[in-house]
C-alpha positions in Angstrom: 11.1 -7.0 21.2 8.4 -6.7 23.6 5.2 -8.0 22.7 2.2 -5.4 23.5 -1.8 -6.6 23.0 -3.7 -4.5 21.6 -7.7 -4.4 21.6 -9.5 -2.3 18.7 -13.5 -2.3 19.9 -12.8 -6.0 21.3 -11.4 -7.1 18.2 -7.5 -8.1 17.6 -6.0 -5.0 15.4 -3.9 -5.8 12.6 -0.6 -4.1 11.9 -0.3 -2.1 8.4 1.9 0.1 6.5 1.2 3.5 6.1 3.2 5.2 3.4 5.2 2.4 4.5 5.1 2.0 7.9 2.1 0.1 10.2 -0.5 1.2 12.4 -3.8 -0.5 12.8 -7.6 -0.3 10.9 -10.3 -1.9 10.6 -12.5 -3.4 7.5 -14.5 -1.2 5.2 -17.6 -2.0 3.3 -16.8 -2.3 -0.7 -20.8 -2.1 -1.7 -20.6 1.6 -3.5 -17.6 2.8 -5.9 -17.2 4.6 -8.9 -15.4 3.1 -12.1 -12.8 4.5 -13.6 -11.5 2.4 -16.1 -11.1 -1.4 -17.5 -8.2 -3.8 -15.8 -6.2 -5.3 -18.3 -3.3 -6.7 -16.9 -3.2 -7.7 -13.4 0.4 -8.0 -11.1 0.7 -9.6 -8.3 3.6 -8.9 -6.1 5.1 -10.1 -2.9 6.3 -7.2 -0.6 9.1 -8.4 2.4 9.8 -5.1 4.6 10.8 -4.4 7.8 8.8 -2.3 10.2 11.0 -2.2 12.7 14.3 -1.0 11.8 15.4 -2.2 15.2 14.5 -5.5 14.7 15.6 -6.4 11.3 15.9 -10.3 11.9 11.8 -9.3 11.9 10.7 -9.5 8.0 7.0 -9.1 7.1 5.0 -9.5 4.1 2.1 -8.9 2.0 0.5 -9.3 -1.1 0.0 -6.3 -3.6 -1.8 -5.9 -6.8 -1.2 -3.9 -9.4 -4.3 -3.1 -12.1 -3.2 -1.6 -15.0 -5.7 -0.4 -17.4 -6.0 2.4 -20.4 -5.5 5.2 -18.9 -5.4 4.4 -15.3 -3.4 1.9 -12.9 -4.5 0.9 -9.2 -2.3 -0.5 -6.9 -3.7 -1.7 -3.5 -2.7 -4.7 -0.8 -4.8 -8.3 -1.7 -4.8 -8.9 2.0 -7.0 -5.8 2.9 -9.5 -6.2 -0.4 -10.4 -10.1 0.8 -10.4 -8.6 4.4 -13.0 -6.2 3.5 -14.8 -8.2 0.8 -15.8 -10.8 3.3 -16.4 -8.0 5.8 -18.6 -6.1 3.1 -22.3 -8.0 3.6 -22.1 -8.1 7.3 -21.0 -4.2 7.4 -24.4 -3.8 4.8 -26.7 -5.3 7.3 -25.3 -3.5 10.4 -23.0 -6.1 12.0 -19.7 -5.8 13.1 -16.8 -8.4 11.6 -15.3 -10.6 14.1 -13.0 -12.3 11.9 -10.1 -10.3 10.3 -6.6 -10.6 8.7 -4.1 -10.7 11.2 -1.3 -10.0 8.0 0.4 -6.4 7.7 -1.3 -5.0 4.9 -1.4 -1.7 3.6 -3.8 1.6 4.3 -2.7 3.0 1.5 -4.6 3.1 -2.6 -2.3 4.6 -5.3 -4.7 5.2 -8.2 -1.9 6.1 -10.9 -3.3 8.8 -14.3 -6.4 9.7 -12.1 -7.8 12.4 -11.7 -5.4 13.3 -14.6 -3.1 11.6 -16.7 0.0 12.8 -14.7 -1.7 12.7 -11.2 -1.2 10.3 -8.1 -4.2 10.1 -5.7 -3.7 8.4 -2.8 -6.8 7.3 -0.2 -5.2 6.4 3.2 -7.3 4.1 5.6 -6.4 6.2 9.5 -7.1 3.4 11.8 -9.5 2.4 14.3 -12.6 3.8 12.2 -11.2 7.0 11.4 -11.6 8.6 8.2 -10.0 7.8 4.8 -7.8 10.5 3.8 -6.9 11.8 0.2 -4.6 13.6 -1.5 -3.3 14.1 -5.2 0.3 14.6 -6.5 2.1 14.8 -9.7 3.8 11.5 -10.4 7.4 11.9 -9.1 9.7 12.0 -12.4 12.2 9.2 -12.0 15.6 9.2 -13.5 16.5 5.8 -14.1 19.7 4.9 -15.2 19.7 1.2 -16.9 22.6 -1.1 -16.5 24.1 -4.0 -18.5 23.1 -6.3 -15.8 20.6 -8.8 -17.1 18.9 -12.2 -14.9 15.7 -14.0 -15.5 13.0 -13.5 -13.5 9.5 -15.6 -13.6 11.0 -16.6 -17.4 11.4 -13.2 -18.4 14.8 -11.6 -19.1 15.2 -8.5 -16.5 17.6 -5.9 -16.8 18.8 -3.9 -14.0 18.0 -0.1 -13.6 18.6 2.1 -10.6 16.9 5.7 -9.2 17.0 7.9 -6.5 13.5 8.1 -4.6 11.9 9.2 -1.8 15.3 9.2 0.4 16.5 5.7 -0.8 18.0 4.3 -3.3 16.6 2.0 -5.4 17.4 -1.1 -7.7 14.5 -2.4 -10.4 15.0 -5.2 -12.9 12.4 -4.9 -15.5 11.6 -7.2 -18.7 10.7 -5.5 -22.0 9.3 -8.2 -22.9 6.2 -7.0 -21.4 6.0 -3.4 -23.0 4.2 -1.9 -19.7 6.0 0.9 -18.3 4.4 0.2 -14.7 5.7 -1.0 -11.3 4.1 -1.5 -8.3 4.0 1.4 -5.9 4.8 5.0 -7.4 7.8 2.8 -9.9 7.0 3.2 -13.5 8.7 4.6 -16.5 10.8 1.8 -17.3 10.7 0.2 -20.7 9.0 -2.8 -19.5 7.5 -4.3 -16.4 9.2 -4.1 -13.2 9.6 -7.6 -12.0 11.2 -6.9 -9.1 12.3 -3.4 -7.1 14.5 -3.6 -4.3 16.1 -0.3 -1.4 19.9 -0.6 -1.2 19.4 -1.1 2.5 17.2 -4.0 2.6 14.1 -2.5 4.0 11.2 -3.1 1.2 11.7 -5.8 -1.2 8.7 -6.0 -3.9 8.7 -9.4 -6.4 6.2 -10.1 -9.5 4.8 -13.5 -8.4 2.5 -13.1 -10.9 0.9 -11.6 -14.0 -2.7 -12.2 -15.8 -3.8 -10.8 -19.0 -7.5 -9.4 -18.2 -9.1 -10.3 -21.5 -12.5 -10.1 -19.9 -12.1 -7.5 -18.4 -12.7 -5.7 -14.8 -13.6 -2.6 -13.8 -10.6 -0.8 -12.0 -12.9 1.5 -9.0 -12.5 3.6 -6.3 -14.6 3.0 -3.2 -16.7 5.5 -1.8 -15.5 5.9 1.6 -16.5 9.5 2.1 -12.9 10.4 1.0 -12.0 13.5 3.2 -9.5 16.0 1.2 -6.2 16.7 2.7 -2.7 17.1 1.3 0.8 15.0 1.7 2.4 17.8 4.3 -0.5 17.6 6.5 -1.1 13.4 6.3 2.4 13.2 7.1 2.2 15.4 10.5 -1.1 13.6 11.2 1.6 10.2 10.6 4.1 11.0 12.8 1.7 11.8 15.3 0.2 8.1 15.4 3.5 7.0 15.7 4.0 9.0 18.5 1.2 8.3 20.5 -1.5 6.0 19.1 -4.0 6.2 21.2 -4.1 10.3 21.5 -4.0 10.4 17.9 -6.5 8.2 17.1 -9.3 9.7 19.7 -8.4 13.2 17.8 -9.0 12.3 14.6 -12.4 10.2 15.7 -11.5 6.2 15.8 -11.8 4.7 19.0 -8.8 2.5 20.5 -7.9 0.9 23.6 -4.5 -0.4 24.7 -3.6 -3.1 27.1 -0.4 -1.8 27.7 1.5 1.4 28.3 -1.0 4.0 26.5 1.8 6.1 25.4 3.4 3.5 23.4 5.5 5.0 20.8 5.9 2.6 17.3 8.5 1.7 15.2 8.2 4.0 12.3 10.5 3.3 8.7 8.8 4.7 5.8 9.2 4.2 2.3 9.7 7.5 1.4 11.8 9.0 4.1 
């Protein structure tokens, strides 16, 4: 596949995965946020996709967390919050972060029960400075149907359960051992944990790599990134159009982006809800 540099305000741009596909942003200072709620479990997973469905030898990864607290559950990509953590007091004072993760991480936060208990909001980071979307949605209503099939999975005995979502379909082992009907993405409602969640075509792949009981306590927030309002019809057009033509879509919407390269570059687009 051909490689194509591209230079975000003299920076290196970093590939991530909007609503399950990758684009490009840039760091985002985490100094002002409202709470929400307490974390008292934390999950780490590891998430293999492919971005490229042309190019499936190509598998890339990232790290994603899932807070659960009360009432409310974040997920969000590890990668991005050290990304903008150490980007955070140089952002404060007015200079610009030279150093950034070159991973594929995420644009996307899933903040799961808020604003109410059956909401989804999502906040999705457009590249290349542009703003930080938002939309809310009921949480989708997931008809598992749980099979006989049992492994073990980080010590925990999984059993298998599968669901139609989003345009795939989809294979979950979860533990009741850990009475926490949470997943990592929009997969919940499980009698347990979901240690691991898996497409039937081999596209995204996420597995628990880890899982920390919170006794302490942290607050589970949501950054204040002057959030701009939108729905999931019109992100999705504004989506496809990025794919479509980066650079065009990027100036419209505000960010700044240059390519070295062909400045009509179309990219690999394979969403996780299709």
């Amino acid at each position: 596949m051909k490689a194509i540099k591209l230079i975000l305000l003299g920076v290196s741009l970093f590939s991530i995965l909007p609503l399950g596909a990758q684009v490009f942003d840039k760091p985002r200072s985490l100094a002002e946020a409202d709470s929400l709620d307490r974390v008292q479990y934390r999950v780490l997973y590891q998430l293999d996709f492919i971005s490229d469905p042309t190019d499936r030898e190509y598998v890339t990864q990232d790290q994603v967390r899932l807070d659960i607290g009360t009432q409310i559950s974040k997920v969000y990509s590890l990668k991005h919050y050290q990304a903008d953590s150490a980007a955070t007091p140089l952002i404060e004072t007015g200079q610009f972060p030279r150093k950034i993760v070159t991973d594929v991480v995420p644009p996307i936060i899933l903040y799961r029960g808020y604003p109410k208990t059956q909401d989804i909001t999502t906040d999705y980071r457009l590249p290349a400075g542009a703003p930080v979307m938002s939309y809310v949605e009921p949480k989708p209503t997931l008809q598992w149907q749980v099979k006989p099939e049992k492994r073990e999975i980080l010590g925990h005995s999984c059993q298998r359960a599968e669901v139609s979502f989003g345009g795939r379909q989809w294979i979950a082992w979860f533990t009741s051992e850990i009475p926490l009907s949470e997943g990592p993405y929009k997969f919940g409602g499980l009698p347990g944990l979901i240690l691991e969640v898996a497409d039937s075509e081999g596209d995204y792949r996420y597995t628990c790599i880890g899982i920390a009981n919170l006794s302490a306590g942290e607050n589970i927030v949501r950054w204040k990134w002057n959030q701009r309002p939108t729905t999931r019809k019109e992100l999705e057009k504004i989506i496809v159009q990025l794919y479509a033509n980066p650079e065009q879509a990027i100036k419209a919407l505000g960010g700044r982006m240059g390519f070295k390269g062909d400045p009509m570059l179309n990219l690999p687009y394979n969403p996780i809800e299709k």
